[in-house]
LOFITOR-938484 format. One record per residue (C-alpha): x, y, z. Coordinates in steps of 0.2 Angstrom, whole numbers, padded with zeros to 4 digits, always signed. Layout:
<atoms>
XYZ
...
</atoms>
This chain:
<atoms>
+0211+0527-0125
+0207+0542-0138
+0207+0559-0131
+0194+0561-0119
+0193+0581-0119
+0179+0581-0131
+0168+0568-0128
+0151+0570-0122
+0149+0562-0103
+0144+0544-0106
+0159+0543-0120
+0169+0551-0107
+0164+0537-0092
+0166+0521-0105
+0183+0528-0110
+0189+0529-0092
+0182+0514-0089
+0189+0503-0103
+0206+0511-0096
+0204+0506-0079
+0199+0490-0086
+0217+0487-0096
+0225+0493-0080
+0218+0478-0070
+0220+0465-0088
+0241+0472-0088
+0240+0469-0068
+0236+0453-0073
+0246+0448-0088
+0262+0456-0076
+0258+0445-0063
+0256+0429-0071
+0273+0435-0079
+0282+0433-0064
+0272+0421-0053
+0274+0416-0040
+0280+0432-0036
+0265+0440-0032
+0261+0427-0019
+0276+0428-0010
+0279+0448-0013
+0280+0450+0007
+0297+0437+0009
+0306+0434-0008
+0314+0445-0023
+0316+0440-0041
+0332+0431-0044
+0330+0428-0060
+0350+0430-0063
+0367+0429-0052
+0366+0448-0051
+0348+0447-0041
+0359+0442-0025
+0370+0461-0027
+0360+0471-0036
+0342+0469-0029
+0347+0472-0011
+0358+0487-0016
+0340+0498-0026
+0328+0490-0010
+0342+0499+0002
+0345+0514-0009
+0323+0518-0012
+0323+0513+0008
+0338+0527+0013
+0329+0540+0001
+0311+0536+0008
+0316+0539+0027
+0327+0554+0022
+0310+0561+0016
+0302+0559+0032
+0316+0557+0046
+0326+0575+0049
+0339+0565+0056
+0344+0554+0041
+0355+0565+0030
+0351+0560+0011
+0371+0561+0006
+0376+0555+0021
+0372+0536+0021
+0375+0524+0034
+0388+0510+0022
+0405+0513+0018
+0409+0520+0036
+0419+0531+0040
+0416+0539+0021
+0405+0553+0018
+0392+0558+0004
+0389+0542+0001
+0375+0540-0008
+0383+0547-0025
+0391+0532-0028
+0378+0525-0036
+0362+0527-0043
+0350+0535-0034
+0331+0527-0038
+0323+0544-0035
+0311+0540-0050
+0303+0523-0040
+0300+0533-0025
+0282+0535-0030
+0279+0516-0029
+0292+0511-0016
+0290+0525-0002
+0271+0523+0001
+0272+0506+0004
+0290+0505+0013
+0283+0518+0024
+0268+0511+0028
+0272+0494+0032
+0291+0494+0036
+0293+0480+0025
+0307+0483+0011
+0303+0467+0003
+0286+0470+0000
+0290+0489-0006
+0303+0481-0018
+0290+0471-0026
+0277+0484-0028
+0290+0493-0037
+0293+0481-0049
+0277+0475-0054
+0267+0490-0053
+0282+0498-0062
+0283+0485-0077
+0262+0485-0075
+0261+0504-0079
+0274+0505-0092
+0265+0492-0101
+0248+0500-0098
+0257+0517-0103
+0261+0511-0119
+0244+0503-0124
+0236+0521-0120
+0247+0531-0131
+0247+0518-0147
+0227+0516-0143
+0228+0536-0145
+0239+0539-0159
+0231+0523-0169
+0215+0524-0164
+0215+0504-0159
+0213+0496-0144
+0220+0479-0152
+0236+0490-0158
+0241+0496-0140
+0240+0479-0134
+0253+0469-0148
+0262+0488-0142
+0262+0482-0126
+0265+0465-0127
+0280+0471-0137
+0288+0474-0120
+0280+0465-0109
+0289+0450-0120
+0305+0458-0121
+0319+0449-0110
+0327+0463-0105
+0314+0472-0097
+0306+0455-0088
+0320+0443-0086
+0338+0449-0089
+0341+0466-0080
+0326+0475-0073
+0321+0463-0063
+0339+0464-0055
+0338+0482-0053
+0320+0484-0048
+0318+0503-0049
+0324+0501-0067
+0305+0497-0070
+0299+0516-0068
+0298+0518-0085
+0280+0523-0089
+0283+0541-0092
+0292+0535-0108
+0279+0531-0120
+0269+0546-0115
+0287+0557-0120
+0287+0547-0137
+0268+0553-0141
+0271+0572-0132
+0287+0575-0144
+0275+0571-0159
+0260+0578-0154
+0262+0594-0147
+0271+0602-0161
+0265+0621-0163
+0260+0624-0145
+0272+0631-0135
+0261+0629-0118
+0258+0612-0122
+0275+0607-0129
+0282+0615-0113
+0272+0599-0102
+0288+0587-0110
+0298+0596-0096
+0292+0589-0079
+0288+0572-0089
+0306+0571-0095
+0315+0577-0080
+0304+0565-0069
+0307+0550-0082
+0325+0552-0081
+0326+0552-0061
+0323+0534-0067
+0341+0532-0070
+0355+0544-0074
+0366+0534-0084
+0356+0522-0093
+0338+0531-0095
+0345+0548-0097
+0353+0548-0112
+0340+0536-0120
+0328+0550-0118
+0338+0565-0121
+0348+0556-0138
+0331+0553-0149
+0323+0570-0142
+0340+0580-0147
+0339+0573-0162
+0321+0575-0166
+0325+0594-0161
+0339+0595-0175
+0329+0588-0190
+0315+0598-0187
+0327+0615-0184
+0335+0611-0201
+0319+0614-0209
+0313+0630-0213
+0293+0623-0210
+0298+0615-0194
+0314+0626-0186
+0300+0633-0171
+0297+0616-0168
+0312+0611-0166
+0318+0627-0154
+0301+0623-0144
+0311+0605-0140
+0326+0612-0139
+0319+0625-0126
+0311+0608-0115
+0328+0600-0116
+0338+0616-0110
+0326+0618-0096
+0324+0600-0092
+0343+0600-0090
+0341+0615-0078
+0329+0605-0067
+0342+0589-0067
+0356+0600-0062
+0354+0599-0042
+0353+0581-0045
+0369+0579-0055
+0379+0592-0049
+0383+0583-0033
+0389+0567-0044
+0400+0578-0055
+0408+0587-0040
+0412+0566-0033
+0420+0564-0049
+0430+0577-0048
+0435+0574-0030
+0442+0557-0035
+0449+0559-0049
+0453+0539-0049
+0435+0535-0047
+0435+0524-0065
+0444+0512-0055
+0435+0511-0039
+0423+0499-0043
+0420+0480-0046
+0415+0485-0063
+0430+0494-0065
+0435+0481-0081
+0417+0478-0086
+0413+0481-0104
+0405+0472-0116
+0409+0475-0136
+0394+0476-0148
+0394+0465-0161
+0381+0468-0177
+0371+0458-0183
+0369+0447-0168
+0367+0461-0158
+0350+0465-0165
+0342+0448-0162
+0350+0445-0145
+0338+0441-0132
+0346+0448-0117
+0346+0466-0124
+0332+0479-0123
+0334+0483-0144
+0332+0466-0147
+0321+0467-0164
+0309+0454-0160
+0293+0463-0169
+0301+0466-0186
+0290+0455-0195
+0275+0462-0188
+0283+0481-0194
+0288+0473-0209
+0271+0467-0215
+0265+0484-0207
+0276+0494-0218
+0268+0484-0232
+0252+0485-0230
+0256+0502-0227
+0264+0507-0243
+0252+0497-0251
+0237+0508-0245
+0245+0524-0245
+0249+0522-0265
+0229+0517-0268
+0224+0533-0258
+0218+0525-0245
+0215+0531-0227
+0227+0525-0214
+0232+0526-0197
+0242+0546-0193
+0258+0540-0204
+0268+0551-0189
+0265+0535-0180
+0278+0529-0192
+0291+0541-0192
+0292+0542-0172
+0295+0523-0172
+0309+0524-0184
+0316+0537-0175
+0317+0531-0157
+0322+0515-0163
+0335+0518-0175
+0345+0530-0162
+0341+0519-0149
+0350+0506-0160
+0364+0517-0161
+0368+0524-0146
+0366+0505-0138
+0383+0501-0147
+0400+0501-0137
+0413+0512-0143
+0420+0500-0155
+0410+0486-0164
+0414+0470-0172
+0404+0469-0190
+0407+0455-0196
+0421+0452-0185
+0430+0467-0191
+0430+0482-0179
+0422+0498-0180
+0424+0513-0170
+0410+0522-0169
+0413+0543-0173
+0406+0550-0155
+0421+0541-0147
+0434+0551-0156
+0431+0567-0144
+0439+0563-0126
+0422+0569-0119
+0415+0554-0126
+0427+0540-0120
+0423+0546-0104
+0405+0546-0105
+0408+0528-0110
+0417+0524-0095
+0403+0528-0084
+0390+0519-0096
+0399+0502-0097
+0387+0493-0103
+0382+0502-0118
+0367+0491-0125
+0355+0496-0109
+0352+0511-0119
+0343+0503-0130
+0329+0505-0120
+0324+0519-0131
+0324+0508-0148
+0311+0495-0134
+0299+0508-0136
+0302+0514-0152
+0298+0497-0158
+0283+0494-0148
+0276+0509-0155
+0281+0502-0175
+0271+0485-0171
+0257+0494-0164
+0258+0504-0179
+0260+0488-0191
+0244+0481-0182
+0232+0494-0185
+0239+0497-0204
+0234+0479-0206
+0216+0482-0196
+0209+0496-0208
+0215+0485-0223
+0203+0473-0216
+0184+0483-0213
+0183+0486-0232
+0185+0469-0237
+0170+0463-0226
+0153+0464-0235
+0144+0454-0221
+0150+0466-0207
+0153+0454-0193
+0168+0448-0199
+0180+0463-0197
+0181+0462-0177
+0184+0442-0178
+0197+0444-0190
+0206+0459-0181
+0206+0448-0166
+0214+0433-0173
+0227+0444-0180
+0231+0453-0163
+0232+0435-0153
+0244+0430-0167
+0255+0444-0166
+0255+0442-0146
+0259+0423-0147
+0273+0426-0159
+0280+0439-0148
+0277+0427-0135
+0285+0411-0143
+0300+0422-0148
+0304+0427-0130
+0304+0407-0126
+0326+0404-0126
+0329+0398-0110
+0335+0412-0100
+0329+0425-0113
+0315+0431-0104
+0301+0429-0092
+0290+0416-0100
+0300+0404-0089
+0290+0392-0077
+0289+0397-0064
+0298+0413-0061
+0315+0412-0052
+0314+0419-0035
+0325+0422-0018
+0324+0425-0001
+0322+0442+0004
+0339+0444+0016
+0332+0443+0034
+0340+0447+0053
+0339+0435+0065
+0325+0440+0078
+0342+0437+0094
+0353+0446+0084
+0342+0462+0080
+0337+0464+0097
+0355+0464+0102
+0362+0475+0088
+0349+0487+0092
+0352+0486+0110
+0371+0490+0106
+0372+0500+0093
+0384+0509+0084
+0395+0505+0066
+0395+0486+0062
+0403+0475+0049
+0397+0459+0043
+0410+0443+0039
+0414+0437+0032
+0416+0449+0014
+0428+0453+0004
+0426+0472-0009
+0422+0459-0025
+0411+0449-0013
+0395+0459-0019
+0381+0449-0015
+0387+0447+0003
+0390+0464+0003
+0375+0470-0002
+0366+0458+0010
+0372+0467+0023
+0366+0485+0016
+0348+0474+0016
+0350+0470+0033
+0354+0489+0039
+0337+0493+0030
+0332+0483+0048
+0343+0488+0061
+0346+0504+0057
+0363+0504+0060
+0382+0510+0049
+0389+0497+0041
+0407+0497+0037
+0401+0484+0023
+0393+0492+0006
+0391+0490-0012
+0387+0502-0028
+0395+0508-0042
+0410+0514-0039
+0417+0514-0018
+0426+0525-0008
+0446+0529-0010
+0454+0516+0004
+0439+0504+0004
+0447+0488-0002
+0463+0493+0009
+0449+0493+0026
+0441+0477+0021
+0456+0468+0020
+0461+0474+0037
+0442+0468+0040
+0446+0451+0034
+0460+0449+0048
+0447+0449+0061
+0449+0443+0075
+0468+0448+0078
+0468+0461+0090
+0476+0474+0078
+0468+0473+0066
+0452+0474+0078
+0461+0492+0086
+0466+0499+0069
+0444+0496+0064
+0439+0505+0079
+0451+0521+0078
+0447+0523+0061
+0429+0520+0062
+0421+0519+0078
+0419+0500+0075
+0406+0492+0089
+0399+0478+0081
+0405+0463+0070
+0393+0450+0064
+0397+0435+0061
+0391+0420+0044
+0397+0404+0049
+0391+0396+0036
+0400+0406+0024
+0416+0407+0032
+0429+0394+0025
+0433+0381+0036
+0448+0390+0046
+0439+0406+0049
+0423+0394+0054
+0435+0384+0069
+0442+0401+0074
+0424+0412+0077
+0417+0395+0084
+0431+0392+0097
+0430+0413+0099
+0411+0411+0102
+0413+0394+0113
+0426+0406+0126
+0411+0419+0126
+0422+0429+0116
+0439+0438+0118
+0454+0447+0108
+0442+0465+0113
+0426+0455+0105
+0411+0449+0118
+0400+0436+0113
+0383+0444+0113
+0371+0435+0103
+0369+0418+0092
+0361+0408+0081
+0364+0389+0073
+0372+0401+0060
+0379+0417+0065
+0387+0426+0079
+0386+0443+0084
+0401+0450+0096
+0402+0469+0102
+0418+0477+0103
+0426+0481+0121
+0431+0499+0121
+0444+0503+0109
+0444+0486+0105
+0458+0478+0116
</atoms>
C-alpha cells in the first residue's frame, strides 16, 4: 500500500480496499498455519513444544491479571494473587502489556482466557505479517514484494513453531516493521521523525528483555553512523532524541523491576532458569531452524543484490536503494547481538567484546537466551527479500515487448520465492508447516470444585507441585484466572526469596505441621488435590484422606474421579 495522502478519492478507496483485502488473505494464510487452532480457539492452546504446558498458561494468566486490574479497583496490578504470601509480584516476570490490545477486549468481553489467548496469537502473528507486506509494498512500490516480505516470517520457525507460540503475547510485533521504514523515512522532519517515540515505547512493552533491545540495538546504531557524518549528524540527534525520550516514557515501566533486583540481590539464582544458557555456535547458528535469525531468504537477497548491481551499474532505475541499506542494517545487528557471550567458531571460542564490561555480563544474565534477539535480523531480512523481489521485477517490464507477459512472469517468481521459503521451513519441528498443528487442552476447573472454592475462598495450593514442576505450576496460575482466588502455587522468571523452602513444606501435606506452619505463614484455606498426578504413595494417602471425609485439620469438600478439594479447619489443627 503506497502513500495514500496524495491520491485522488478513488485512488484513495482502491488502496484502502486492496489493504483490507491482504488483511483478510494473511488472516487466512495464519490460519491455515495453525489449523485446527482456529476451530477450537474457545478450548485448546498451541502446544506446539514441552514449554506450551508452562509458558502459555503463565502469559494467558499474566494479560488476564493486567486486563482485570484495568477495570477492577480492587485488584492491585503489582500485587498479584500467586506466590502468596509474597508481594509485588507481578515483576517477576514479564509483564505482556504490549498484547493487552488483542487480549483485554475479548477476555473482558467473554470471560474466556482461552479464547483471548488465541486471539492474541493469531491476530498478533496476522498483523505483523500484514505490517510488513504494507511497509515493503511502500518502500518498493510492489504488492508481490511485501508478500515474499511477509512470507519471509510467516515461514520462519521461530515466530510460528518454536517460541512465540509458547509465549503468545510474544506475537505483538506489528509495530516493528513500521519502526524499520519510520527510522528511514523520516529523516529531516523533526515533527515526523518525533512519531518513532509512541511506536517504539509501545513496540517494546512487547517484551522487555527480548524485544527491547532488538529495537533500541539497530536504532542506536543507525543514530551513531549517521551522527558520524557531517551530512547526516541532525539525523542522527533526531534518533538519538526519540531514543532518550522513548527511554523516559519506559522508565515507570522498568523502574519497578530494577528496584526488585536491587531488593534481592540473589534474584539470578531464584529461577528454574537459573542455569539456562545456550552457547552460539557460527556457522550453524545462522541456518538453524529454531532461531528467529535463521537466514532462510539469502538466496532470494543474493540474486536480488545481483540483479541489483547489475542494474545499478547500466543506469538503470530501481527500487529506493535505502531499502537495501536498512536491511543490512537490522539484520547484521540483529545477527550480532543474537550471540551468547562467548561463541564457538569453528569449535574455537570467542568472547564477544560487549561482555568484557561487568555491565554487560549482567545484562546477559537476565537475557539467557541470547538468539531471541535475533528478531530484529527476522525483519531485517524480510525487508532484504522483499527488496530482492522487486529488484528482480523491474528487471523484467523492459524485456517484455508484448506487454502481457510482465505481470505473468512477476507472478511465477513471487509463488517461487514463497514455496521455497515454505519448503525450507519443512524440518520436522522447525516450524509451523506441520500437519496438523500441535495443540492442548486449555487447563480447565472442574464445575464441583469451582463452586466449592468460590464458596470457601481464601489462599489455595494445588498438589501435587514441586518449584521445577512448571507446567503444573503454571496450571494452577490458569486455573486462578477462574476462581479468582491466591494461590501459593506460581511460576515466572525468577520467584520469591523462600519460595522452594514453602513448597517443600507444601509437599509434606497432609502431616499436620506442615499443614499449621502453611496456614501461619500464609493464611492457607484451600488445598486441591491431582490424583492422577500424585505418585502412588501420596495417591493411597489423599484417597484414604478423602474416603474418612478428611482429617489431619483438612475437610473433605468437594471431588471429582480425579481431584479432591479439602478446606482447612482453622489454624489447620
Amino acid at each position: 500500500m503506497c502513500d495514500i495522502r496524495g491520491m485522488p478519492g478513488s485512488s484513495r478507496a482502491r488502496a484502502v480496499v486492496t489493504a483490507l483485502v491482504l488483511l483478510v488473505g494473511y488472516a487466512g494464510a495464519v490460519a491455515w498455519l495453525t489449523w485446527p487452532l482456529a476451530s477450537v480457539a474457545t478450548t485448546f492452546l498451541a502446544g506446539t513444544k514441552g514449554a506450551c504446558r508452562c509458558d502459555v498458561p503463565y502469559s494467558a494468566w499474566m494479560m488476564a491479571w493486567v486486563s482485570r486490574a484495568l477495570v477492577d479497583p480492587g485488584v492491585h496490578l503489582a500485587d498479584t494473587n500467586i506466590y502468596v504470601p509474597a508481594r509485588g509480584t507481578f515483576f517477576y516476570g514479564p509483564g505482556a502489556l504490549g498484547a493487552l490490545p488483542y487480549f483485554a477486549p475479548v477476555f473482558l468481553a467473554t470471560g474466556n482466557a482461552t479464547l483471548a489467548t488465541n486471539v492474541t496469537w493469531l491476530a498478533g502473528l496476522t498483523l505483523t505479517a500484514w505490517s510488513m507486506h504494507l511497509v515493503v509494498q511502500r518502500w518498493t512500490g510492489s504488492l508481490l514484494a511485501g508478500v515474499v516480505a511477509a512470507s519471509v516470517l510467516l515461514t520462519n520457525g521461530w515466530l510460528t513453531w518454536v517460541f512465540v507460540p509458547t509465549t503468545p503475547h510474544m506475537a505483538a510485533l506489528q509495530l516493528f516493521p513500521w519502526i524499520l521504514y519510520g527510522a528511514a523515512a523520516w529523516r529531516g522532519r523533526l515533527s515526523r521523525t518525533l512519531r518513532l517515540v509512541p511506536l517504539v515505547a509501545l513496540q517494546c512493552l512487547t517484551d522487555l528483555v527480548y524485544v527491547m533491545p532488538a529495537i533500541v540495538a539497530p536504532l542506536g546504531t543507525l543514530a551513531l553512523v549517521r551522527l558520524c557524518r557531517r551530512t547526516t549528524r541532525a539525523d542522527g540527534w533526531r534518533l538519538a532524541s526519540v531514543l532518550g525520550l522513548a527511554a523516559l516514557v519506559l522508565a515507570p515501566v522498568y523502574w519497578p523491576y530494577l528496584r526488585l533486583r536491587a531488593e534481592n540481590p540473589n534474584l539470578a539464582g531464584q529461577s528454574v532458569w537459573a542455569f539456562a544458557y545456550l552457547e552460539a555456535e557460527l556457522p550453524s547458528q545462522l541456518w538453524a531452524p529454531a532461531v528467529p535469525a535463521a537466514v532462510r531468504p539469502v538466496l532470494a537477497v543474493l540474486l536480488g543484490a545481483g540483479a541489483l548491481a547489475l542494474a545499478r551499474r547500466r543506469g538503470r532505475p530501481g527500487p529506493d536503494i535505502a531499502v537495501w541499506g536498512h536491511g543490512l542494517l537490522w539484520t547484521l545487528v540483529g545477527i550480532y547481538i543474537a550471540l551468547s557471550p562467548t561463541v564457538r567458531v569453528n569449535g574455537a571460542e570467542v568472547t564477544l567484546p560487549q561482555t568484557w564490561a561487568s555491565v554487560g555480563a549482567a545484562v546477559y544474565k537476565i537475557i539467557r537466551i541470547t538468539h531471541r534477539l535475533g528478531v530484529a535480523a527476522l525483519m531485517g531480512l524480510g525487508l532484504l527479500a522483499g527488496a530482492a523481489f522487486a529488484e528482480l521485477a523491474a528487471r523484467i517490464a523492459p524485456m517484455d515487448r508484448a506487454g502481457w507477459r510482465a505481470p505473468a512472469i512477476r507472478a511465477a517468481l513471487a509463488a517461487t520465492f514463497v514455496i521455497a521459503l515454505y519448503r525450507g521451513s519443512l524440518e520436522p519441528g522447525a516450524s509451523a508447516m506441520g500437519r496438523p498443528y500441535l495443540l492442548m487442552p486449555a487447563p480447565a476447573v472442574p464445575p464441583a470444585l469451582l463452586a466449592a472454592v468460590e464458596r470457601i475462598g481464601g489462599p489455595l495450593v494445588e498438589l501435587p507441585t514441586a518449584v521445577d514442576d512448571m507446567a503444573q505450576q503454571a496450571t494452577a496460575m490458569y486455573h486462578s484466572i477462574v476462581h479468582r482466588q491466591p494461590i501459593l502455587n506460581g511460576y515466572a522468571s525468577y520467584y520469591p526469596a523462600g519460595f522452594p523452602e514453602r513448597m517443600a513444606t507444601v509437599m509434606r501435606l497432609p502431616d499436620a505441621d506442615a499443614l499449621a506452619t502453611l496456614v501461619r505463614e500464609t493464611g492457607l484455606r484451600l488445598v486441591w488435590v491431582n490424583l492422577a498426578r500424585c505418585q502412588l504413595g501420596a495417591r493411597r494417602t489423599w484417597s484414604a484422606l478423602a474416603a474418612d471425609g478428611g482429617g489431619s485439620g483438612l475437610t473433605l469438600v468437594a471431588r471429582t474421579d480425579t481431584d479432591l478439594l479439602f478446606a482447612v479447619a482453622s489454624g489447620g489443627r
